[in-house]
C-alpha positions in Angstrom: -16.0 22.5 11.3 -19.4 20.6 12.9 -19.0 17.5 13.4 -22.1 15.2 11.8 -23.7 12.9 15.0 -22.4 9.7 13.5 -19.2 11.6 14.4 -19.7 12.6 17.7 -21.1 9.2 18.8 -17.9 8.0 18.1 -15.7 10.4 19.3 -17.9 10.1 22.5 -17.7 6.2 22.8 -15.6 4.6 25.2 -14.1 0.7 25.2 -13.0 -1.0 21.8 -15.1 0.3 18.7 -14.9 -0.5 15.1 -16.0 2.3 12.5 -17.5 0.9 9.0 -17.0 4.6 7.2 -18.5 5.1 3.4 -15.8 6.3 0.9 -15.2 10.1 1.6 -16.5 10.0 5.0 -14.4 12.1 6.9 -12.6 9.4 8.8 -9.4 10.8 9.1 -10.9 13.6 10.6 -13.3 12.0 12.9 -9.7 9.7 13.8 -8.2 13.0 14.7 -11.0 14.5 16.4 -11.1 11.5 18.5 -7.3 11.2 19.2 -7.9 14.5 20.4 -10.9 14.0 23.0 -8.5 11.4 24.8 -6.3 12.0 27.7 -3.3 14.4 26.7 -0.8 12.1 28.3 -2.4 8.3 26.8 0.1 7.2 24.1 -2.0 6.6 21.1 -0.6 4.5 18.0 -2.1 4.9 14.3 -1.5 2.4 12.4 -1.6 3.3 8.5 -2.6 1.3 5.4 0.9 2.2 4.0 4.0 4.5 3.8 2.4 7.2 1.7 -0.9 7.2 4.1 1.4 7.2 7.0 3.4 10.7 5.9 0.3 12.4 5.3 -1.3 11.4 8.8 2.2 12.2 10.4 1.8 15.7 9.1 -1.7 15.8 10.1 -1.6 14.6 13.3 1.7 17.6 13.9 -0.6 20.4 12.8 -3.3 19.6 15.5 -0.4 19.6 17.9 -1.1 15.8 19.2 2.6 15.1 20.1 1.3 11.8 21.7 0.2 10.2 18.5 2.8 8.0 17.2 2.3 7.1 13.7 3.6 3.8 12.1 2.8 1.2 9.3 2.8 -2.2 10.4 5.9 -3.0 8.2 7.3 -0.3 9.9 6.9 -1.6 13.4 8.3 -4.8 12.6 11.2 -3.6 10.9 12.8 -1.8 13.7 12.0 -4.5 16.1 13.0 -7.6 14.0 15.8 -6.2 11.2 17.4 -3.6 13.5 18.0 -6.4 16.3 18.7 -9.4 14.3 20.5 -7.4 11.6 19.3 -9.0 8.4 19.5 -7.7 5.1 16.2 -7.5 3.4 14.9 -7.7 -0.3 13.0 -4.9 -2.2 11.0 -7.2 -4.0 10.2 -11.0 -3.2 11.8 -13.8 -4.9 11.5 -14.5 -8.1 10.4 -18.3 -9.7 13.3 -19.2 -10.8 15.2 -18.5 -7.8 13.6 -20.0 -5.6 13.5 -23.3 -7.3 17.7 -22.7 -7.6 17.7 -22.0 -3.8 15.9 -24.6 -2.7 17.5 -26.8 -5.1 13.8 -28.3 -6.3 14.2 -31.2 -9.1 11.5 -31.6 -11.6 8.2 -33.3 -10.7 8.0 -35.3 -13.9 5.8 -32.4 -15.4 7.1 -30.0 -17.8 9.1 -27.4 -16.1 7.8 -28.6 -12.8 9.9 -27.1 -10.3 9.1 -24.1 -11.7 5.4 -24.5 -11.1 6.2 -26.0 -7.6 8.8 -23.2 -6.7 5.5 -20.6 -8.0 3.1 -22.5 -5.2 5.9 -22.6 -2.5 6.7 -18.8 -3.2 2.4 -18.2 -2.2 2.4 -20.9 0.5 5.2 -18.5 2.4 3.3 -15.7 1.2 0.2 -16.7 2.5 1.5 -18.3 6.1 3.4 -15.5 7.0 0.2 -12.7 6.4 -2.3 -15.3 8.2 -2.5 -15.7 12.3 -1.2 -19.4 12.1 1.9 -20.1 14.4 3.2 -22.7 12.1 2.2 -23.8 8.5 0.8 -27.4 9.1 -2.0 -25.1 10.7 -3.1 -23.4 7.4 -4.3 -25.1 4.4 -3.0 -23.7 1.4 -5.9 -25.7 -0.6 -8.1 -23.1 0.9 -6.6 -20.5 -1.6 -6.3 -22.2 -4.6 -9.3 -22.1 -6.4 -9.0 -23.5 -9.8 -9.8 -27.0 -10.2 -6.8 -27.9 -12.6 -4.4 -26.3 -10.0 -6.0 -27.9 -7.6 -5.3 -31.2 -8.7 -1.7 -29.6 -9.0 -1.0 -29.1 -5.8 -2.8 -32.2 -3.7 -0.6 -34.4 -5.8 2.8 -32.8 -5.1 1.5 -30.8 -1.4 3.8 -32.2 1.2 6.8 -31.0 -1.2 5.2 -27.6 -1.3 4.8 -27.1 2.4 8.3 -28.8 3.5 10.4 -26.7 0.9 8.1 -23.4 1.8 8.5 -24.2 5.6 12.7 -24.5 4.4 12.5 -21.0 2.5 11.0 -19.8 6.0 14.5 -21.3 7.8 16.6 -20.2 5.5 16.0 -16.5 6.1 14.8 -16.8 9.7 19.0 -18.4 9.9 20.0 -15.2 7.8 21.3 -17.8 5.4 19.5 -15.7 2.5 18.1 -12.4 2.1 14.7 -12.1 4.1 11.1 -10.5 2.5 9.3 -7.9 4.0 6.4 -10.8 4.6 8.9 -12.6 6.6 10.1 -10.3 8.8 6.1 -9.0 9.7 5.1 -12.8 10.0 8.3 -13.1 12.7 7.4 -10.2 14.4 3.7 -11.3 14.8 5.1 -14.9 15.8 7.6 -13.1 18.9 4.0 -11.8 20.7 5.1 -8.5 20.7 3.5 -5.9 23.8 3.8 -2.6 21.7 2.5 -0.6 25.5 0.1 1.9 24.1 -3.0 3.1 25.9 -5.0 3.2 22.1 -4.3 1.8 19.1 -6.2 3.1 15.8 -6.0 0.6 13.3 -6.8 1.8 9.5 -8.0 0.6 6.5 -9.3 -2.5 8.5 -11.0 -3.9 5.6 -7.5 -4.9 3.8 -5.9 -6.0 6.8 -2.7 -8.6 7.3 -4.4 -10.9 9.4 -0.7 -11.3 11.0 -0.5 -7.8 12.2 -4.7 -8.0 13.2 -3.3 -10.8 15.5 -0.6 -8.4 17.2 -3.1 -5.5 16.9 -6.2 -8.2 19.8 -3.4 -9.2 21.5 -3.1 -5.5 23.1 -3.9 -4.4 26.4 -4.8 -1.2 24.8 -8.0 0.6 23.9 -8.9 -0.8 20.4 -10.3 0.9 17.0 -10.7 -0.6 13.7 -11.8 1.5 10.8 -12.3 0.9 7.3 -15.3 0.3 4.7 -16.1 -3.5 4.6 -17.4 -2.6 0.5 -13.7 -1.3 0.0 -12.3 -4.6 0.2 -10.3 -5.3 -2.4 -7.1 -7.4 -1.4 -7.8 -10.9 -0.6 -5.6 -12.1 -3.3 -2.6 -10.6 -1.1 -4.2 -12.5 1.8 -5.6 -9.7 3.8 -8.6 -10.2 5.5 -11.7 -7.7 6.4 -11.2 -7.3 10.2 -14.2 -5.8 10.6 -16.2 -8.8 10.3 -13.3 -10.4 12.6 -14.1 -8.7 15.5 -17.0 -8.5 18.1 -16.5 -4.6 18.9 -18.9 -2.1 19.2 -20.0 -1.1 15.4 -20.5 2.4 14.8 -21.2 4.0 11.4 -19.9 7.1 9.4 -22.8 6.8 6.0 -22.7 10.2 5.1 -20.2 10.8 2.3 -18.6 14.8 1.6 -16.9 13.6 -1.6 -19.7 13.4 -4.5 -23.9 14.1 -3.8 -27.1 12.3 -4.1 -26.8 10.7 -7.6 -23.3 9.2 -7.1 -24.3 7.8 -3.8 -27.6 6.8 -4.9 -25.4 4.2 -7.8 -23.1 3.0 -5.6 -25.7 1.7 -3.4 -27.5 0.3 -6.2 -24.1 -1.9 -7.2 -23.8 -3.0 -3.8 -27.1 -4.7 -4.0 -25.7 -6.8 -6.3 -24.6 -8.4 -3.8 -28.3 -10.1 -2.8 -27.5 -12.5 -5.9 -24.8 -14.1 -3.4 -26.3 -14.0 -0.9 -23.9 -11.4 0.7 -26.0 -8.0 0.9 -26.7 -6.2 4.1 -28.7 -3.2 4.3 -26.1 -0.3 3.6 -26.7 3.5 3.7 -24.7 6.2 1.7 -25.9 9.9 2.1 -24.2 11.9 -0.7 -23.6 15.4 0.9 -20.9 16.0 -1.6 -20.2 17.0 -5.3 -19.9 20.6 -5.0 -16.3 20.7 -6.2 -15.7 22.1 -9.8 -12.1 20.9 -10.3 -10.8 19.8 -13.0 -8.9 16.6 -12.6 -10.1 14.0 -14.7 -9.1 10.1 -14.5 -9.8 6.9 -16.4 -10.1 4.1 -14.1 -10.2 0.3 -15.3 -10.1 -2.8 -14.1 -7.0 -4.6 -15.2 -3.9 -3.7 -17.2 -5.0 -4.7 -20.1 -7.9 -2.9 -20.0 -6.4 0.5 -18.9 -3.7 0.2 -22.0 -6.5 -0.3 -24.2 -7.8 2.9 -23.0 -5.0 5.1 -23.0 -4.3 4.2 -26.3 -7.4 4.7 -27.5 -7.2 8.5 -25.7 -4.0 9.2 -27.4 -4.6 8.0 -30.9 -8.3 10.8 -30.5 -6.2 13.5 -28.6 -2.9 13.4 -30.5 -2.3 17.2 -29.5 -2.5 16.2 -25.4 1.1 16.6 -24.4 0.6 15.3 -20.6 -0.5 12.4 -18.8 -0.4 10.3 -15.8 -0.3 6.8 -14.8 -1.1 6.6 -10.8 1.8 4.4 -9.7 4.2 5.5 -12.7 4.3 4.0 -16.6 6.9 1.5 -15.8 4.6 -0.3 -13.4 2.7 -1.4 -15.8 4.9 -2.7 -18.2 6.6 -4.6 -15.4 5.0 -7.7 -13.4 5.4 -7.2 -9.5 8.6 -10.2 -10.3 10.0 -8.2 -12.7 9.0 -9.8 -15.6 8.4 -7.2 -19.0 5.9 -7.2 -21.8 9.4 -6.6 -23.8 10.5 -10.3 -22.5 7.6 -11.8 -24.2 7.0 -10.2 -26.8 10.8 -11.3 -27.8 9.5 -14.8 -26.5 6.9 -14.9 -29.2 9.2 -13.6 -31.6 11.8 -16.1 -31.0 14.5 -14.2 -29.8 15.3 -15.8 -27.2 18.8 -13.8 -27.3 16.6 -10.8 -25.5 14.8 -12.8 -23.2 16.0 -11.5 -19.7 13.8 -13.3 -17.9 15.0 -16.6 -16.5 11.9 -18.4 -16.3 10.7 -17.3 -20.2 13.6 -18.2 -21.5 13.1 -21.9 -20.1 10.0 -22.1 -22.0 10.5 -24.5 -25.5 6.9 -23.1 -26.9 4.2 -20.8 -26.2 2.2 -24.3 -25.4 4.4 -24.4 -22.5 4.0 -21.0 -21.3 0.4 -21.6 -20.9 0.6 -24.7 -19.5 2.8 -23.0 -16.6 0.4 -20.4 -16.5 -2.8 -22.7 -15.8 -0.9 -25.1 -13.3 0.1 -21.9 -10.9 -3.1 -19.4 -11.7 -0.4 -16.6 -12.3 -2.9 -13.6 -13.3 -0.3 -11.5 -14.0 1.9 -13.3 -16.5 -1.5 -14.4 -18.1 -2.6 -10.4 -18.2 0.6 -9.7 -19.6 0.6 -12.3 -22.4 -3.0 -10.8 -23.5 -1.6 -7.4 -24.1 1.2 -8.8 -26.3 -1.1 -11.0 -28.1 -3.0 -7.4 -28.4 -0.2 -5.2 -29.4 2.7 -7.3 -30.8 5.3 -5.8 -32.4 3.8 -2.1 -31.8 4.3 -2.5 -27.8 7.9 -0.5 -27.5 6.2 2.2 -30.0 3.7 2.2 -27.6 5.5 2.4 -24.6 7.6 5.0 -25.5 4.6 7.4 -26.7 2.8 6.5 -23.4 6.6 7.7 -21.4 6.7 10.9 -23.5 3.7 12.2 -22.2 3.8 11.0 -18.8 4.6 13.6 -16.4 6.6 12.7 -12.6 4.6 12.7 -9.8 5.4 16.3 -9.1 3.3 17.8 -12.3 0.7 15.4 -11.7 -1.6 18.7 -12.1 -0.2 19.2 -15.4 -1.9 15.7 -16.9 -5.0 16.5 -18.9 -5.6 12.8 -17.8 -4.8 10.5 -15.3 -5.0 6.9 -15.9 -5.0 4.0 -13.2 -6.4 0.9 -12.7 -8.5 0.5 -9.2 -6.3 -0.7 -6.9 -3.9 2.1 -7.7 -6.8 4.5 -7.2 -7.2 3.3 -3.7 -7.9 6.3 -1.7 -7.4 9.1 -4.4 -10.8 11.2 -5.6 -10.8 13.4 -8.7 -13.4 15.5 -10.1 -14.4 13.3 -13.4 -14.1 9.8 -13.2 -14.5 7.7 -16.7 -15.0 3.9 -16.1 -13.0 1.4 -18.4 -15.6 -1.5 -19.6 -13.8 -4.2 -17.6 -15.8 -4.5 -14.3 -18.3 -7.0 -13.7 -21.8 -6.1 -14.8 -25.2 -7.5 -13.6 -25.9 -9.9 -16.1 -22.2 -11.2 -16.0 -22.4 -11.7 -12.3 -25.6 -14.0 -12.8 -23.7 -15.8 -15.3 -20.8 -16.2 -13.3 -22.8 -17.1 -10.2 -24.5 -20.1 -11.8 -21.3 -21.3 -13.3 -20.8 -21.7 -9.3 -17.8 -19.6 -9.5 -16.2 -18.5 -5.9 -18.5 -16.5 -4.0 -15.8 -14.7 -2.4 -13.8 -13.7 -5.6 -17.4 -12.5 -7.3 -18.3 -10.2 -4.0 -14.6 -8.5 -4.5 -15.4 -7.7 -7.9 -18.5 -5.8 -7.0 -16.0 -4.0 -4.4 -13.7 -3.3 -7.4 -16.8 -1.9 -9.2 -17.9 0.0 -5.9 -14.7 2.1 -5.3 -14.2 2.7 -8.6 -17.3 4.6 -8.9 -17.0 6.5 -5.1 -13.5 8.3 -6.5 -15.6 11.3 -8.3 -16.3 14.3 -6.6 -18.8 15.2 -8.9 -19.1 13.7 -12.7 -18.7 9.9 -13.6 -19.2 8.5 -17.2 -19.8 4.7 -16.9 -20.2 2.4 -19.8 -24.4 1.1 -20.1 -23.9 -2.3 -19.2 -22.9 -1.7 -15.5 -25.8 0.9 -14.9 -28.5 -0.3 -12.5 -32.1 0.1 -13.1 -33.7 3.6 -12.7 -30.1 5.4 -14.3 -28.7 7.9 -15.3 -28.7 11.2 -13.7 -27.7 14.8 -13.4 -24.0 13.1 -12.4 -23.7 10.2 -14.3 -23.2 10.0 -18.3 -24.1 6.5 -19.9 -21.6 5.6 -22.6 -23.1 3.4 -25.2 -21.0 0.1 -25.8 -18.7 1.0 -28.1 -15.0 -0.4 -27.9 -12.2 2.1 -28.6 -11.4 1.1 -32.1 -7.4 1.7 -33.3 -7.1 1.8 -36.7 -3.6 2.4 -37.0 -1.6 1.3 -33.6 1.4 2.7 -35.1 -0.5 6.5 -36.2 0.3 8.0 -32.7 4.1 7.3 -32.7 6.2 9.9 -32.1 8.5 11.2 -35.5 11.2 11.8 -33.2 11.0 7.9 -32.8 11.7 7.3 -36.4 14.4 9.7 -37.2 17.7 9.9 -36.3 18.8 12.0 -33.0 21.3 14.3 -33.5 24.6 13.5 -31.3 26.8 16.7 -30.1 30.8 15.8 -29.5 33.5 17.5 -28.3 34.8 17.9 -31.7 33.2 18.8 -35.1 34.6 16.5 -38.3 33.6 16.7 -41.6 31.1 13.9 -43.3 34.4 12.4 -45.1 36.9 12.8 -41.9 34.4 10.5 -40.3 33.6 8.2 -42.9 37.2 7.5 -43.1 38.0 6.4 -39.7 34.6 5.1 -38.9 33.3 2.8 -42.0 29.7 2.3 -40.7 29.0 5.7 -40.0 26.1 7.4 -41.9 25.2 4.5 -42.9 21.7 3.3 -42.3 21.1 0.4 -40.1 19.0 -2.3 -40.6 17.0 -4.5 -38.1 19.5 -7.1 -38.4 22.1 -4.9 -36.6 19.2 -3.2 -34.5 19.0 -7.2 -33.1 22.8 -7.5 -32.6 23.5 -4.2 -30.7 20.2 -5.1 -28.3 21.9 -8.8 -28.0 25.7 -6.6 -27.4 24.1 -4.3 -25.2 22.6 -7.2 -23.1 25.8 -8.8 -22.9 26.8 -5.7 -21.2 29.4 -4.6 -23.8 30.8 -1.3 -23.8 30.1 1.2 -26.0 34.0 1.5 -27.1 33.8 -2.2 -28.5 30.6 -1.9 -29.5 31.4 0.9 -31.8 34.7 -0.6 -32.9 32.8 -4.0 -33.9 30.1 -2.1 -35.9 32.5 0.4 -37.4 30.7 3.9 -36.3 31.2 6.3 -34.2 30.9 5.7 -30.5 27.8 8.9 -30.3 25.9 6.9 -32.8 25.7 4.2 -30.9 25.0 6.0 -27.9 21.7 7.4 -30.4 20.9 4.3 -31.8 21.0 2.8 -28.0 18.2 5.7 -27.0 16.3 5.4 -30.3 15.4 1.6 -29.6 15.1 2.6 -26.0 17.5 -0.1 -24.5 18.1 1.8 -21.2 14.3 2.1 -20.0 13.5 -1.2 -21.4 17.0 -3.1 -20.2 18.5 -1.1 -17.5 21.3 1.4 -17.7 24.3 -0.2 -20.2 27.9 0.0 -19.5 
């Protein structure tokens, strides 16, 4: 292929360089192209954004036959120096509220359900020291991230606590006394000064970086390259920090984008002059050279969870002959918070039954005053997101769910979706040929609004971002809804959607029948109606939400499905169909 001469002055350049690339840029082959004008004996080190990047450039680095490239994620580096050695056991997911107020042993503060809000703020105050530079956590501020003025108050009043118990939580696992995170074992790694001994190290996706493993990554003797796209940022609420604007390197540019053309380009640089109104904008090129690609993969992107539900219910109450779709990071993920708590927990929260409340930290709450007080005094976006789809969908959210599961196809026949639905984050480096745009992202007049209300600068520049990569994932076609359209718009590329929310007349319309009728249950041996009736007194019968309620509460209790069929007097396949009618597996786990 030629090379463009943005690419060649780079692959030319000599010394420590960082690369600001446009979405759909070519940098991974501009990163290979230069891996492959260095020395064939240097030892080079990639480092990728995460595991999924990191098996693709692995394969991609073995086809161009650059045997000296080693490939890692910076996870991945730390775990085989730091676990391997030390030989500690690590967690999947991160602690949950609950138990880290039980490990720490944290008493109330006098406010209701306290050590519950203090054990939220020491579970970010970990999170946040061990993915910044600092070597101990008196260094860092965690004020600094908190940015809501009630929560705020929150934490000065009660701050030593929170820093002594998170600096204990850091002990605890660095003793092996409790299971460790994959924060803390990056955060120790970073701490140890490691000297990883390559002669280049190409560090991705710069924009999003931990600012642990950027410390690790300057402290090398090695030749250094950052790339990334300072407009793609779009993690600062994990902590990560845009290293580009970190680092004094020599800047080189990649503006010409071979994803979508002119028109596409043309709006994204528009958006990003939104930016003047904070004060933020820098002249920014993007050359669409793109668009050409007539596939046929279509995807609805929004902006949050709630949002993207909206829309894909919406999509399959108008399409009800569609028999596939995607979700980009599976279905389940978005019924489930990253702690594990379900939209099913509080939906039986606001139901009052509490009997089906899984989640520890739910069940503690007397009221759904409570709930929302806990949700103001530790700014948890997630629970609150959560809560606004339930309040949305009620009782109708397992229907919902289920219909949703149905269609949803594995990753494997992703090709199979007529539709693919994500939010933006989840669309992080994926491009498809149609690109629809949920009504959820900031628009200009909002972000005037929000900017007098003298909301965080910061936050209000990452929404643009949110706004900017959503639109730079179509090849060729986007439909975006009016109000985020720039002056001078639309074009040959873009379809305006007049504001119109997707109206659902009839939430329940979409469900499928098989939902609402019985399944039929083979066994190893056929008996007649009466035969069964006889032994079983129950059977045939129909059942009625009241038992629905107590063999959810049985099945929670992990009861077996021998007793369970012996206490309501059927046979033990119907319970085994009434247990996959109401869905108990997917939405509690596997029974006994």
């Amino acid at each position: 292929m030629q090379l463009t001469q943005e690419q060649l002055d780079i692959i030319q350049s000599a010394g420590n360089i960082k690369i600001n690339a446009v979405a759909g840029s070519g940098k991974t082959t501009t990163i290979i192209e230069y891996a492959k004008s260095r020395p064939r004996h240097a030892k080079i080190l990639y480092l990728a954004f995460n595991k999924s990047v990191r098996n693709d450039a692995i394969a991609k680095f073995e086809n161009c036959g650059l045997t000296n490239v080693k490939v890692e994620t910076a996870h991945s580096l730390a775990y085989k120096r730091i676990v391997f050695r030390d030989g500690y056991n690590v967690r999947n997911q991160g602690y949950r509220t609950h138990e880290i107020a039980e490990l720490l042993q944290i008493a109330g503060s006098g406010e209701k359900h306290g050590k519950y809000i203090v054990a939220n703020h020491i579970n970010k105050f970990f999170s946040y020291f061990c993915n910044s530079d600092k070597m101990t956590m008196e260094e860092l501020d965690y004020l600094d991230v908190v940015t809501d003025k009630k929560v705020r108050s929150f934490v000065k009043t009660y701050y030593n606590d929170i820093q002594k118990l998170a600096a204990s939580l850091y002990q605890k696992m660095d003793a092996g006394e409790i299971d460790i995170t994959h924060d803390f074992y990056l955060k120790k790694f970073q701490l140890e000064h490691p000297d990883l001994k390559f002669d280049y190290i190409l560090f991705d996706e710069g924009q999003d970086a931990s600012a642990a493993m950027l410390d690790i990554f300057l402290r090398q003797k090695a030749v250094k390259v950052i790339v990334g796209d300072t407009h793609q940022q779009i993690y600062s609420w994990r902590y990560a920090v845009n290293s580009l604007e970190k680092v004094d390197f020599k800047t080189f540019h990649l503006s010409t984008s071979f994803r979508f053309g002119p028109d596409i380009a043309h709006l994204a640089s528009e958006v990003l002059k939104w930016k003047e109104y904070l004060g933020l904008y820098k002249p920014f090129s993007i050359t669409g050279n793109g668009g050409q690609d007539k596939g046929s993969s279509v995807a609805v992107i929004a902006r949050t969870n709630l949002g993207l539900l909206l829309n894909a219910i919406a999509y399959i109450e108008k399409n009800v002959d569609v028999r596939h779709i995607y979700f980009e990071g599976n279905i389940n993920s978005y019924a489930y918070a990253d702690d594990g708590t379900s939209l099913y927990d509080l939906l039986n929260f606001i139901n009052n039954k509490r009997y089906l409340v899984k989640d520890h930290l739910i069940r503690e709450m007397k009221n759904m005053a409570e709930l929302e007080e806990y949700i103001e005094h530790t700014e948890d976006i997630q629970l609150a997101t959560m809560l606004e789809i339930v309040r949305e969908y009620g009782d109708d959210i397992p229907s919902i769910i289920r219909t949703l599961k149905d269609k949803h196809v594995d990753d494997t026949d992703k090709k199979k979706a007529a539709v693919i639905f994500s939010t933006v984050h989840r669309s992080k480096g994926m491009e498809y040929n149609k690109v629809i745009l949920a009504d959820d992202f900031v628009t200009e007049e909002k972000l005037t609004k929000m900017k007098k209300e003298e909301m965080n600068v910061s936050k209000l520049n990452e929404e643009i971002n949110l706004l900017y990569v959503a639109i730079t994932r179509t090849r060729d076609i986007i439909q975006i809804p009016e109000s985020m359209i720039p002056s001078g718009f639309p074009s040959s590329q873009i379809t305006v959607l007049k504001e119109e929310k997707p109206e659902i007349t009839n939430k329940a319309s979409f469900v499928n029948p098989a939902m609402t009728e019985g399944y039929k249950t083979a066994t190893e041996k056929t008996y007649t109606f009466e035969e069964v009736r006889l032994k079983h007194k129950g059977a045939y019968m129909p059942w009625t939400e009241e038992q629905d309620n107590e063999l959810t509460q049985l099945y929670c209790k992990g009861r077996k499905i021998k007793e369970m069929a012996i206490h309501f007097g059927r046979t033990e396949g119907a319970i085994r169909s009434r247990i996959k009618k109401l869905d108990l597996e997917s939405i509690y786990g596997p029974g006994k």
